[in-house]
N, C-alpha and C positions, 0 to 999 in steps of 0.2 A: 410462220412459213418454214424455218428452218425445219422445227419438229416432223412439218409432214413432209419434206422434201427427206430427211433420217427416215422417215416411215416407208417411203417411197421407194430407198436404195435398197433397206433390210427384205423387202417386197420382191425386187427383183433380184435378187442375192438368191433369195431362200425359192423362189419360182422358176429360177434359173436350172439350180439343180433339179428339178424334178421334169425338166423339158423331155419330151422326144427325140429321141437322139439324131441328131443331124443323118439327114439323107435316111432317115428308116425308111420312109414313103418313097424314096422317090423313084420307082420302077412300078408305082399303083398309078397307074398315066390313064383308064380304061374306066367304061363303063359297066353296068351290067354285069352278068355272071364271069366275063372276061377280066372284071375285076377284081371279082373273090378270085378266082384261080391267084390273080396276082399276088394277093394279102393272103392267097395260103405258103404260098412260095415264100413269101417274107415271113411271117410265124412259123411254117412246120418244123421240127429239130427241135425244139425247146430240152431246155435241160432238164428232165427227170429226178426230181428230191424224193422219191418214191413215196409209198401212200404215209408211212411215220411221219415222213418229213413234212406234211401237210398241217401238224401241229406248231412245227417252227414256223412256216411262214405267216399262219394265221396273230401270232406274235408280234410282227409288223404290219401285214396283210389288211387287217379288218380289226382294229384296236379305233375304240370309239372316242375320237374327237372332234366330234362334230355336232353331237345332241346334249346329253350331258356334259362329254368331255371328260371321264371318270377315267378313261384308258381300259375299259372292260371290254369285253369282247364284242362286237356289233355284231348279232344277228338280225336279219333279217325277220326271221319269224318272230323275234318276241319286240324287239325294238319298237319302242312308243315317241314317232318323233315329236308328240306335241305335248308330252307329260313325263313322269315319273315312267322306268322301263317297270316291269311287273318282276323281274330279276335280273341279276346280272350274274356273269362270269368273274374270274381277273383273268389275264390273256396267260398268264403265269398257273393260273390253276391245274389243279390234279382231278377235278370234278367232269373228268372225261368219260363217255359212256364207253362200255358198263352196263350196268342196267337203268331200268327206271322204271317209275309209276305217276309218275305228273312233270306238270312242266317246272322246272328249274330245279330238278335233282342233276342234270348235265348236260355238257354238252357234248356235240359230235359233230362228222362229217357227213355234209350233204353233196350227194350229188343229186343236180339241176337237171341232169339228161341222165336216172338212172344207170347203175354199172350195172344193171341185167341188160340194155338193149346191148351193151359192145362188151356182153361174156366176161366182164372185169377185167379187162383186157387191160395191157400199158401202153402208151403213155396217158391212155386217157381216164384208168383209175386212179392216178395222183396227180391228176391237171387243175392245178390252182384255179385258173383263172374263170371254171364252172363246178368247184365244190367249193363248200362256203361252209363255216360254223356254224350250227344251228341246236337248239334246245333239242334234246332229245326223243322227248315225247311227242314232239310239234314234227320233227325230222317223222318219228315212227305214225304218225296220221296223215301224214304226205304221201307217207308211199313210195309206189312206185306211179302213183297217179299225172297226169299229163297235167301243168298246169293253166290254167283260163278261168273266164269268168264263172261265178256260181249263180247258178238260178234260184236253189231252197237248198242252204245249209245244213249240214246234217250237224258239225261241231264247227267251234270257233274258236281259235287262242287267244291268251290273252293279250294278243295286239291287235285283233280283228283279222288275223289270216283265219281263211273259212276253206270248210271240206264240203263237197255240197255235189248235186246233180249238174250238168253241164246246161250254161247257156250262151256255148259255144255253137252256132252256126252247123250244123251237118252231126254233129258230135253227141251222144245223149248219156257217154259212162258219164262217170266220175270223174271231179278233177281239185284243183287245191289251186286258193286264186290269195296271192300276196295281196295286203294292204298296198293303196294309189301309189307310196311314197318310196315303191320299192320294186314298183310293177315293169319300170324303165331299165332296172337292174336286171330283172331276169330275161328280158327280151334281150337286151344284146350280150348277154351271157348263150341265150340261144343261138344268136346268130356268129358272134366266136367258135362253138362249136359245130356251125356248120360250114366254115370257114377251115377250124385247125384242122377237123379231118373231112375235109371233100370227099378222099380220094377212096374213103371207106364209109363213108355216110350212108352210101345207096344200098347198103347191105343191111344196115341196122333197121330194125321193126321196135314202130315205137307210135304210137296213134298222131301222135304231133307231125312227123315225116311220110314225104309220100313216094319215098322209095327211088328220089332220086338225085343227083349231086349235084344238080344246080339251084331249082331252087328249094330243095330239101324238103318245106315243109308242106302240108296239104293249105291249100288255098284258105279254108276259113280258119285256119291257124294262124300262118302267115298276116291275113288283115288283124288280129289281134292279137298276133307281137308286134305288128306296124302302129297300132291303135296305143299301145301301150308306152313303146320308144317316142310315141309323140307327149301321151299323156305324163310322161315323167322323165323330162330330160337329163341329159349327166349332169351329176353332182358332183362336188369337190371329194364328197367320200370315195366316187367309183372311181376319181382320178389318180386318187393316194392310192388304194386301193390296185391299181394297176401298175403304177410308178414299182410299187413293193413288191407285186409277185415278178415283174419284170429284173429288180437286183438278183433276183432269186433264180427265176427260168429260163429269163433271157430271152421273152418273149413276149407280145404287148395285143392286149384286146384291143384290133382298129376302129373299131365300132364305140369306143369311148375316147380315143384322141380325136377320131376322126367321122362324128355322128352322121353327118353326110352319107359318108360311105353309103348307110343305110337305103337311103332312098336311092342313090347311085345304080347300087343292085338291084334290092327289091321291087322299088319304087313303079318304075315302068313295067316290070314286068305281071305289076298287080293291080295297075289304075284301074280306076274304074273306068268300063263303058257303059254309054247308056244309048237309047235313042230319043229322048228327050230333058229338058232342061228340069230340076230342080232344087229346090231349098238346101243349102247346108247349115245356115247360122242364121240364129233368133237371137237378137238382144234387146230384152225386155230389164232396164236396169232404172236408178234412179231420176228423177225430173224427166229432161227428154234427150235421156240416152238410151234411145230405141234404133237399132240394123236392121237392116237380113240382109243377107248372101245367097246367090243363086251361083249356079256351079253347071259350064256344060261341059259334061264327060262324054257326048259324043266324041263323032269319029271328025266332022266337021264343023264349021263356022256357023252361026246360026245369028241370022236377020229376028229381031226383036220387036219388031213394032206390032204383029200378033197377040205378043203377051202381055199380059197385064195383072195389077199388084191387087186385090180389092181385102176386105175387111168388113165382117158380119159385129155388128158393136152389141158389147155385153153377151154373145152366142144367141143374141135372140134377131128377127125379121130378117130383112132381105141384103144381100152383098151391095158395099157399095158400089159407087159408078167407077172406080178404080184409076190406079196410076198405070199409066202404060209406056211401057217401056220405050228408049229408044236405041239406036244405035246397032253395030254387030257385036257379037260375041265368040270370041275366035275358041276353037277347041282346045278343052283344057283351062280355060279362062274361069275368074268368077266377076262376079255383078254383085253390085253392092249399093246399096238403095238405107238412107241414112234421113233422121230429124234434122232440119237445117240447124236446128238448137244444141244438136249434140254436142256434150261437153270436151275440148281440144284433148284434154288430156284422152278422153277414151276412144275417140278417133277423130282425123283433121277433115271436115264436109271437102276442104279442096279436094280429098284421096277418093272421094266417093265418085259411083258412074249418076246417081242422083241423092242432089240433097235438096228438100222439100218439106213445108211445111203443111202440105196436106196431111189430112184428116185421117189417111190410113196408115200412118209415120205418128202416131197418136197414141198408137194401141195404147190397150193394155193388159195384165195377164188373164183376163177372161173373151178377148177380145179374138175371134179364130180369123187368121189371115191365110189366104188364099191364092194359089199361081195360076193363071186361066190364057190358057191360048184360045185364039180366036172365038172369044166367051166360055169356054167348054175348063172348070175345074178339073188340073191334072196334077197339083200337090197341095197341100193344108200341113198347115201346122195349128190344133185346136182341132174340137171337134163343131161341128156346124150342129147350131138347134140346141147345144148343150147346156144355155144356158149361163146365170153367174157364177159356176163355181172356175176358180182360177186353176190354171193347166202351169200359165207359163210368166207369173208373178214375179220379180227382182230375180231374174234367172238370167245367163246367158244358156240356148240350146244350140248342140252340135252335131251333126248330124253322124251318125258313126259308122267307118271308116269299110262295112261289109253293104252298108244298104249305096244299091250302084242304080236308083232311081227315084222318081216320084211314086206317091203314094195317097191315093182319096183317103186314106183312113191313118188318121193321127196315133202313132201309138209310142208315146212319151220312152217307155223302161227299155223298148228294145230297139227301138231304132236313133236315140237320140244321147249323148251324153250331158250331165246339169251340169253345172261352174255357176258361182258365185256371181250373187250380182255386180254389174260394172265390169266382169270380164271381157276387156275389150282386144287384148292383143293380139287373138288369133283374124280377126276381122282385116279382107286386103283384097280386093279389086286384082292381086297379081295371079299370074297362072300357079296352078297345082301340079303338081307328081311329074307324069313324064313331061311334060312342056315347061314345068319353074326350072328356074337358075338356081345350082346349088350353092353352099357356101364357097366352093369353090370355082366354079363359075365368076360369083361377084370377087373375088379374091385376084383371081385372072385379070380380068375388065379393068380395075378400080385401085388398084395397088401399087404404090411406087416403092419396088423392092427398098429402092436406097434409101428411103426415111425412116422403117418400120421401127429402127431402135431408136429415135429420135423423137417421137411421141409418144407418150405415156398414159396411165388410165389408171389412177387409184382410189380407192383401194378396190383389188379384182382378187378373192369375188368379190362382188358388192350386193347389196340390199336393193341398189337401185337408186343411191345416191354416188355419185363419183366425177373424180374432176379429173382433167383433162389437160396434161403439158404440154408443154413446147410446141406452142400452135400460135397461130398468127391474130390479130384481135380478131379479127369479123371471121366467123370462119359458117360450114356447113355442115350437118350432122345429120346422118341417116342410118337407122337401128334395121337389121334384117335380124329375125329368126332362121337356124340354119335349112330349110328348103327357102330361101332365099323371098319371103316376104318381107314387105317393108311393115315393120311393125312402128318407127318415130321415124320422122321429120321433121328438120326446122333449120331455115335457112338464115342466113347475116346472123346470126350469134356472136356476142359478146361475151357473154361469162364462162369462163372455162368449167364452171360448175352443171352439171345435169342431172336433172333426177326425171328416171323411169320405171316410180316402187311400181305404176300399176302395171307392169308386165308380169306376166308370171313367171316362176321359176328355170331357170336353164342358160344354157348357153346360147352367145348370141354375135354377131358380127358389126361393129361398128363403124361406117366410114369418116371420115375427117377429114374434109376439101376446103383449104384455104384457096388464096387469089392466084397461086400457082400448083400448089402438090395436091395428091389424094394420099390418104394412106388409110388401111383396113386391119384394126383392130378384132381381139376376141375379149370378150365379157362373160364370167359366171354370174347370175342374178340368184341369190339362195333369198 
């Protein structure tokens, strides 16, 4: 115990230095677009190392200790976080472009938002904090192209960043879509620079922007930089990363201390509406760790006892007699309908609005399940009549974050995103977007300033094993992801030990209610 109590102190020694500097935030009191003004007033001024000095910073900036840990330069475009990189830099190198003819003859600087939309203009042709290292010849297939999703690839790098046709929502050029593990990184590098310059944003032409300074970008942009900051939360890399250009420019992307923020602004201003209820989450995983999630993105509350849950088995004969709902469902709300069997670890049946051992809580991935208000089919997931072949097999499906309704017709590549089977932590009965508690919200509520240094969490980041000091024996523990769902619970705890590898990766808020204090923790899960 001595060793890791020595682990513990070097922990918050070395995490110490690298904090947010007291009181940066505290005049970001504000929601909405009233809050970016806020957080532009607190970054604009930064101090200019001009476009040269872009090489110094990149030296402490984005030096890779985190994948291999070689200290070479982390790009983005070529970086292989689950292998061998296909090249590297040393941060020290003279292999700056220059020319080139394939990938890992050099590297260079990338700008994220083009320096043709703002005329190469300063301070925002050497703003660290949205021009990044990147291999050269990856840099020169990038373009000047808007990044999002690809539909048909025209090339590929050698990390899987793809150049392709757009299947981007409204959008049909060209665009350059970063590999999953990095996709989180360019959204709030996005949303930095539409933050550091507000005040001249509404000027620049650039297909991503729609020409105005609040919320900058065009709507089916905007849901997938929102789609993306969810699907790949801050890393320990974007934190260093930020810490470093900040000794440097004296300036800090909030949208990585302060992930929230995101949905703060955005958030509301892009929920979805619908006029009717549908599906957002499938989880078809192992034994019977079978969900779904229904989600109403109306305007109001909606009485449930009309709808109901049914299930055509194997895609073939007639739907069953079905579960039918009960209860209300307040706006903004979701419903979550669960195997009484499901396994604790991938979600607690208590957290459910129904857990149930019928037949239609059985599925399985050829199995098409169906939402039917007052009998009348108004979403599917699977197609009806189609038979055994499997759709939705050891898969969790999520519904993606541009479709703002139900749909008779199942169509897996564009309306839905896959996750691994047993992905269960995005699954929660609590409200969505504008109607959830942010992290700050639960922070507000649930915090007793005066404890906060008096409980501990190590080692952070963690894997998703980590223990828990100076706390009382029995105590309470409840995990939120930051829009404010409860991803664990579990009450009277004894062991100061917890492990929650099955969440996925990011940052996350923990509470800690013994017999008399609460205090709220932060967690990185890599």
């Amino acid at each position: 115990m001595k060793q890791l109590y020595t682990f513990a102190l070097i922990f918050i020694i070395t995490t110490g230095m690298a904090q947010i500097p007291s009181g940066y935030y505290n005049s970001a009191t504000s929601s909405g677009y009233t809050l970016k003004t806020q957080l532009y007033n607190i970054i604009k001024n930064h101090t200019d190392k001009g476009y040269n000095g872009l090489y110094t910073t990149y030296q402490t900036s984005d030096v890779d200790n985190f994948y291999e840990k070689d200290g070479s330069v982390l790009d983005m475009y070529s970086e292989n976080p689950k292998g061998t990189d296909p090249y590297t830099y040393a941060t020290n190198s003279t292999q700056r472009c220059g020319t080139y003819t394939k990938e890992g003859d050099c590297y260079n600087r990338e700008h994220i938002i083009p320096q043709s939309t703002f005329n190469s203009s300063a301070p925002m042709v050497s703003d660290a904090h949205f021009i990044t290292p990147t291999d050269g010849k990856v840099n020169g297939q990038r373009a000047n192209y808007p990044h999002g999703t690809v539909a048909a690839a025209s090339w590929t790098s050698s990390n899987g960043s793809k150049l392709g046709t757009s299947a981007v929502s409204g959008y049909t050029g060209t665009v350059f879509e970063p590999i999953d593990e990095f996709k989180g990184d360019i959204a709030r590098i996005y949303f930095y620079f539409a933050t550091r310059y507000e005040t001249t944003v509404s000027g620049y032409s650039y297909p991503t922007f729609n020409g105005t300074s609040n919320q900058v970008f065009t709507t089916a942009f905007l849901n997938m930089l929102l789609a993306w900051n969810t699907l790949d939360p801050v890393s320990a890399r974007e934190v260093a990363r930020n810490n470093a250009i900040y000794a440097i420019q004296n300036n800090r992307n909030p949208y990585i201390d302060h992930p929230e923020y995101v949905q703060k602004i955005w958030g509301n201003s892009t929920s979805p509406t619908s006029t009717e209820l549908y599906f957002t989450e499938y989880i078809e995983g192992s034994s019977n760790n079978k969900a779904l999630e229904i989600v109403n993105a109306t305007n109001n509350a909606v009485a449930l006892n009309i709808y109901s849950i049914k299930k055509q088995t194997n895609g073939a004969g007639a739907w069953s007699a079905g579960i039918t709902l009960t209860g209300t469902l307040n706006k903004g709300s979701k419903y979550t309908i669960v195997n009484s069997a499901i396994a604790s670890n991938c979600f607690s049946t208590s957290a459910a609005n129904i857990s149930t051992t019928a037949s239609e809580m059985a599925f399985n991935g050829n199995d098409p399940i169906g939402l039917f208000k007052n009998g009348v089919l108004i979403d599917i997931i699977g197609t009806f009549n189609a038979g055994t072949p499997n759709f939705g097999a050891d898969v969790t499906l999520r519904r993606k974050s541009n479709i703002t309704g139900p749909k008779t017709t199942f169509d897996k590549n564009n309306d839905w995103d896959s996750f691994s089977s047993d992905t269960c932590g995005n699954l929660s009965s609590r409200a969505i977007q504008g109607n959830t508690k942010t992290a700050i919200d639960i922070e507000e509520e649930h915090t007793d300033k005066n404890l906060l240094d008096q409980t501990l969490i190590y080692p952070n980041p963690s894997s998703g094993d980590f223990i828990i000091y100076n706390i009382a024996k029995q105590y309470a523990v409840t995990i939120y992801n930051l829009i404010g769902q409860v991803v664990f619970e579990e009450n009277n705890r004894n062991n100061s030990t917890l492990s929650v590898t099955n969440l996925p990766k990011g940052m996350y808020l923990v509470k800690i209610t013994d017999e008399s204090h609460t205090v709220l923790k932060k967690i990185i899960i890599n």
